[in-house]
Each structure stands twice: as C-alpha cells, then as structure tokens.
N, C-alpha and C positions, 0 to 999 in steps of 0.2 A: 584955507589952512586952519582956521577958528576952528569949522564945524569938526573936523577931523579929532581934533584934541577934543572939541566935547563928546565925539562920540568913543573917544578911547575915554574921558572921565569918566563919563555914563556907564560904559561895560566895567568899570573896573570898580564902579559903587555896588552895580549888579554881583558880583562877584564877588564883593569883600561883605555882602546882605547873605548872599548863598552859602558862605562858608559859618557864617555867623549861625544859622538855621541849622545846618549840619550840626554843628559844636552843640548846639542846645539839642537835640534829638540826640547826640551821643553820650551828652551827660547828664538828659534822662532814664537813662539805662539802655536806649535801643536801637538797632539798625537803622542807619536813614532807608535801605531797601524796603524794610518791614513797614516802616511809616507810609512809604510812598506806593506799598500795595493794601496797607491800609485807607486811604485816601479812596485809592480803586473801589476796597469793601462797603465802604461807604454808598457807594452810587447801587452796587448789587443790592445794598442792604434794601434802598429803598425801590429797589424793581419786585424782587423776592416778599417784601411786604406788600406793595399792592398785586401781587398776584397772589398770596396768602390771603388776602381780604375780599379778592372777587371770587377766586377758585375756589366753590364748597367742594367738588366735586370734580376730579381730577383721573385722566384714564392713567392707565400701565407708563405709556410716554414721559407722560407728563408728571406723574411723579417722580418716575425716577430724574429726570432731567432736575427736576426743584431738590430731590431728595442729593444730587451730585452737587450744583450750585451752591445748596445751602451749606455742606460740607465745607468746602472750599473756603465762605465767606467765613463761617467761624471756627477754621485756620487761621485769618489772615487777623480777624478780631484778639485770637487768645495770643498774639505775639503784643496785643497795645496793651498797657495799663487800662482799667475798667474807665481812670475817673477821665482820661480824656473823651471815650464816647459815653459819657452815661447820658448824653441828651438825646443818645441815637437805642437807651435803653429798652422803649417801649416799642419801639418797631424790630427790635433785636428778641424783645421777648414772644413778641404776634409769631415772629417766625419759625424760632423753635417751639413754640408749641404747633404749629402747622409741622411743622417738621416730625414732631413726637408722635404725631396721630397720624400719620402716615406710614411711619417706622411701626407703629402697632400695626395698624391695620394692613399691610405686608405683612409681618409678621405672623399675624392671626391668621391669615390666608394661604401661609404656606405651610404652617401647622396643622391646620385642618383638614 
C-alpha cells in the first residue's frame, strides 16, 4: 500500500516539474511545440554539420536531400530566440554556409 502512494507522489512531482517547464517556455514568449521540435533541431543540427564537414563534394541526391533538411532545421531554429542556441552557433553557421554554396552552385548550373 506504501509503494502505491509513492508511486502516485512520484507521478504527481513529475507533473507538477512538467507544468512548471511548460509555464517557463510560455512565458518566454514561445510554443512548448516549437521548443520540443526545437530540441529535435538540435540533433539534425549536428548530423547536417558533420556531413557539411566530410561532404566536399556532393551528387544531384545528395544535395538536394541536405539542401531540403537543411530548410527544415532552420525553420525550426528561427521560431527559438538566438540567445538560447548561440552555443549551437558555429555548427549553425558551417551549415549555412554549406548550404549557401550549394544554393549557388545550383543556381549557377541552371543558369548556364
């Protein structure tokens, strides 16, 4: 009979921690959704940068796949305030610049 009570205390600490998390993400201005696919961006950020850092050189596929991804993760970035990922800055910037010189070099190639 003990254990039961603590495991209803336990869930209900859990839960009165979950709400508390909620309340400070909404009254930092933003979606707990946005935050919690933010979270997600975070894990893309750092797959999108080590394959920006191995891939000089990338076919038709593969760009566009990196070029769709990359879209996506910085959606999910421009809904967070900057100063919470500015540690994730420098892997944010490898990317778009990978990202930029792909977007030219498409572009120059269907110009031409």
């Amino acid at each position: 009979m003990v254990i039961i009570y603590v495991i209803y205390l336990v869930l209900f600490v859990v839960a009165i921690v979950a709400a508390c998390v909620c309340l400070k993400i909404k009254a930092s201005g933003m979606n707990v959704k946005d935050f919690l696919e933010f979270i997600v961006a975070i894990n893309d950020l750092d797959t999108l940068y080590i394959y920006s850092k191995s891939k000089i050189h990338m076919n038709d596929s593969e760009q566009k796949a990196f070029l769709k991804e990359a879209e996506k993760m910085f959606s999910k970035f421009e809904k967070v305030p900057s100063m919470i990922w500015e540690d994730e800055y420098e892997k944010y910037s490898q990317v778009l610049e990978t990202y930029k010189n792909i977007r030219m070099l498409r572009w120059s190639e269907t110009t031409a």
